[in-house]
C-alpha positions in Angstrom: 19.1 -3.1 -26.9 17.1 -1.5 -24.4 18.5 -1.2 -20.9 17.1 -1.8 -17.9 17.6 -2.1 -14.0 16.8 -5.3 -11.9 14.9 -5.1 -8.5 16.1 -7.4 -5.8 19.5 -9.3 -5.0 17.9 -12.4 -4.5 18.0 -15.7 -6.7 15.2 -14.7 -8.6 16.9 -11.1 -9.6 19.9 -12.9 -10.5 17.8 -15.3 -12.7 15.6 -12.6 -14.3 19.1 -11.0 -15.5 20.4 -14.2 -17.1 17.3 -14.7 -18.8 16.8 -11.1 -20.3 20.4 -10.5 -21.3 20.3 -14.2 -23.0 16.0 -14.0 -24.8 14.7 -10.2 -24.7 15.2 -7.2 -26.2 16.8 -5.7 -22.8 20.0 -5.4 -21.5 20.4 -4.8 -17.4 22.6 -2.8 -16.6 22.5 -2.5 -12.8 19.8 -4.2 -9.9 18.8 -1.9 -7.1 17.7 -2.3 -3.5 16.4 0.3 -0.9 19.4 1.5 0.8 19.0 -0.6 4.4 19.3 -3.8 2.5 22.3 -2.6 0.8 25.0 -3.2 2.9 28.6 -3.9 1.9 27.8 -4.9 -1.6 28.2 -2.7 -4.6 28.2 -5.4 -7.8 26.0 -8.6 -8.8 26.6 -10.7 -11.8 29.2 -7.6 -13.0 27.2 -4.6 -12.7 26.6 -2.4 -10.4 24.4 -2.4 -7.1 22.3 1.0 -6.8 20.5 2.5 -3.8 16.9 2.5 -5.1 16.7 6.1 -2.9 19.1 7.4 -5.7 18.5 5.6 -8.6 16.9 8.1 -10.5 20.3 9.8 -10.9 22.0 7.7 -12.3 19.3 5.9 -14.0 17.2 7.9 -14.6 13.3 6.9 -15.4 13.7 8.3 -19.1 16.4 6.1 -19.8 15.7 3.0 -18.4 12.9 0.3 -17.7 12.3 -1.6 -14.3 11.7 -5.5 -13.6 10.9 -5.9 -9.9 12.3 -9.5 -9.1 10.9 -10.2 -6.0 8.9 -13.3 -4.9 5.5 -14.2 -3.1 6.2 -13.0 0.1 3.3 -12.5 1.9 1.1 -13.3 -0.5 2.9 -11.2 -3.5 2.7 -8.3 -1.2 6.4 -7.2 -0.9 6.3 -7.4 -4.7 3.3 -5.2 -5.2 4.7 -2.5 -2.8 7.7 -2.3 -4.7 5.8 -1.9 -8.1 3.8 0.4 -6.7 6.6 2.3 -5.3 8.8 2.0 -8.8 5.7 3.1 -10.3 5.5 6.6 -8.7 9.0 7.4 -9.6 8.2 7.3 -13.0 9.6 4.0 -14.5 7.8 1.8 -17.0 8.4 -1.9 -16.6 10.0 -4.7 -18.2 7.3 -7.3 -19.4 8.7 -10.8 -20.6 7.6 -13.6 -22.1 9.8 -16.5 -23.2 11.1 -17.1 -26.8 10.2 -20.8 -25.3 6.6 -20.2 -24.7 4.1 -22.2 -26.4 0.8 -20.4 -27.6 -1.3 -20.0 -30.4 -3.8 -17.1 -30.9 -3.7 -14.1 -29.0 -3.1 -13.7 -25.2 -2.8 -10.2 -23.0 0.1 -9.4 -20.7 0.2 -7.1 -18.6 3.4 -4.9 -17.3 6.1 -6.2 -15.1 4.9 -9.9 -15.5 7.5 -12.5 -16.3 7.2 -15.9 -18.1 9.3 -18.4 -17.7 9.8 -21.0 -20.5 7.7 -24.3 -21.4 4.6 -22.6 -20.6 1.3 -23.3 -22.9 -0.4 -20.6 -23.2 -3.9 -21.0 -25.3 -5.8 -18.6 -27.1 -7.7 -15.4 -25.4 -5.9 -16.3 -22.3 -5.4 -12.5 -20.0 -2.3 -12.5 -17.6 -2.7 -8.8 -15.5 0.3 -6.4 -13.7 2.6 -8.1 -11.8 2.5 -11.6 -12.3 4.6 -14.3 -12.4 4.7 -17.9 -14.6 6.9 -20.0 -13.5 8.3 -23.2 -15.8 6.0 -25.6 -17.4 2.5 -24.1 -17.0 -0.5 -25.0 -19.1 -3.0 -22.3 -18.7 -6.1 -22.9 -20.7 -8.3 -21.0 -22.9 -10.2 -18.1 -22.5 -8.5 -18.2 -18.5 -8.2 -14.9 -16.9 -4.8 -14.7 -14.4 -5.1 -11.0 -12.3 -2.6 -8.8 -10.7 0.1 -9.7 -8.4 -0.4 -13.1 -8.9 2.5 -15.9 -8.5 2.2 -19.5 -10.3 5.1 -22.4 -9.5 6.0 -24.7 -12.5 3.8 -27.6 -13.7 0.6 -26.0 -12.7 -2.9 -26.5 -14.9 -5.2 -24.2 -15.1 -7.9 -25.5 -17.1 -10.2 -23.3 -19.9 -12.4 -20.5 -19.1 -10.5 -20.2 -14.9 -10.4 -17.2 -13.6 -7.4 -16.3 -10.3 -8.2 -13.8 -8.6 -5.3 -10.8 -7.6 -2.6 -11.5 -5.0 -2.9 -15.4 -5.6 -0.1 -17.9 -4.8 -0.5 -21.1 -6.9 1.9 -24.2 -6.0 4.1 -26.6 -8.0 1.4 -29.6 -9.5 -1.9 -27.9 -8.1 -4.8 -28.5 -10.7 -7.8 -26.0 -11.1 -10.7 -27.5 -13.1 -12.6 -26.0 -16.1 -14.6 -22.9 -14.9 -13.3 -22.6 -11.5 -12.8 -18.8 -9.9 -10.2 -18.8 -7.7 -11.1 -15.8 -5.2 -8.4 -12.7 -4.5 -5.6 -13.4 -2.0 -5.5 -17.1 -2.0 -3.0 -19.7 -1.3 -3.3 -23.0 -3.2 -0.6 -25.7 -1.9 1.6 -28.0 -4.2 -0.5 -30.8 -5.5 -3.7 -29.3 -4.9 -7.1 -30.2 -6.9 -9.3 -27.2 -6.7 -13.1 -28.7 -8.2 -14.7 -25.7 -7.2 -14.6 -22.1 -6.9 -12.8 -21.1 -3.3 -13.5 -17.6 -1.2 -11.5 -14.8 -0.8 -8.1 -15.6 1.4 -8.9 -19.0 1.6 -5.8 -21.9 2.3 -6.3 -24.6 0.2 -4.5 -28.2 0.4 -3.5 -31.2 -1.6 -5.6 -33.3 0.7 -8.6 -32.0 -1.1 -10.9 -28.6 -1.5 -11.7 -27.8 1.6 -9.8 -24.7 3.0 -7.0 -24.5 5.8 -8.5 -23.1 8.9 -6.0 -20.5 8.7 -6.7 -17.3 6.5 -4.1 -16.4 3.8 -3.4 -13.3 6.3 -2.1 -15.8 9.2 0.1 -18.0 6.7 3.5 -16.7 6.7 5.2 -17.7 3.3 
């Protein structure tokens, strides 16, 4: 087994554990938080809770791989300052994909992304750095999914899409065939997106048209 450490104490660290002990080639053997989060606590789910400021010591970048579990806070920004941040220390990341993903043909993953289960994946689909696929997914062929991206379950992205980095997708939001999805976008739950949208735009299930608010005033 290969070992690695966890970033994050939240629900999603303590998922990403369950699932890469249980279907991946990893072990983890510890999470880690920067050392004002820390607090009292020194163990999750059995194994220990490290200071990232000092994780290099005792798990050191040679040794182990990192998984940054953190959500789409600010529009995957907390996330990506934490990759980036893990990055420069030296670690390479975790990168897993579901023994219970569907695909056929060849799709690219990049590092640190996660994929949940009952996703489709279709052939020449590209997923980039940092990314996350929820549950239940059908992403179509020859889409292209960037960096920092974050997609809830049951979401459709049709053939030949393209999303844009730093994109938050919502549970039951639908992008049509061809559609570019710009960088830095919200799309709501339940959304239909018929057309391609602009950079930072909010978009809504009441239809296409964008919130009047800017992805950068929208506190998730």
């Amino acid at each position: 087994m290969r070992r690695a450490v966890v970033f994050g104490a939240t629900d999603f660290a303590e998922v990403a554990k369950v699932y890469l002990d249980a279907d991946s080639a990893y072990s983890v053997c510890a999470f880690t938080v920067h050392e004002r989060f820390l607090g009292e606590r020194k163990e999750l789910l059995g194994v220990p809770v490290v200071p990232f400021e000092r994780l290099a010591e005792s798990h050191p970048p040679a040794d182990y791989d990192v998984f940054v579990a953190l959500g789409f806070s600010g529009n995957n920004r907390a996330r990506t300052t934490v990759y980036e941040e893990v990055k420069s220390k030296g670690y390479d990341f975790v990168t897993y994909v579901s023994s219970r993903v569907s695909h056929v043909g060849h799709f690219t993953i990049g590092k640190n992304s996660f994929v949940f289960e009952n996703n489709v994946i279709q052939p020449f689909v590209s997923i980039g750095d940092n990314t996350i696929l929820w549950s239940g997914n059908h992403i179509g062929h020859h889409s292209t999914i960037g960096n920092n991206c974050f997609l809830a379950s049951h979401v459709v992205v049709s053939g030949h899409c393209t999303i844009g980095d730093n994109t938050f997708i919502g549970v039951n939001a639908t992008l049509r065939h061809g559609v570019a999805v710009a960088p830095d976008c919200i799309i709501g739950a339940g959304a239909l997106i018929l057309k391609d949208t602009v950079p930072k735009g909010v978009y809504k299930a009441t239809g296409t048209q964008p919130d009047a608010r800017t992805s950068d005033q929208l506190k998730l």
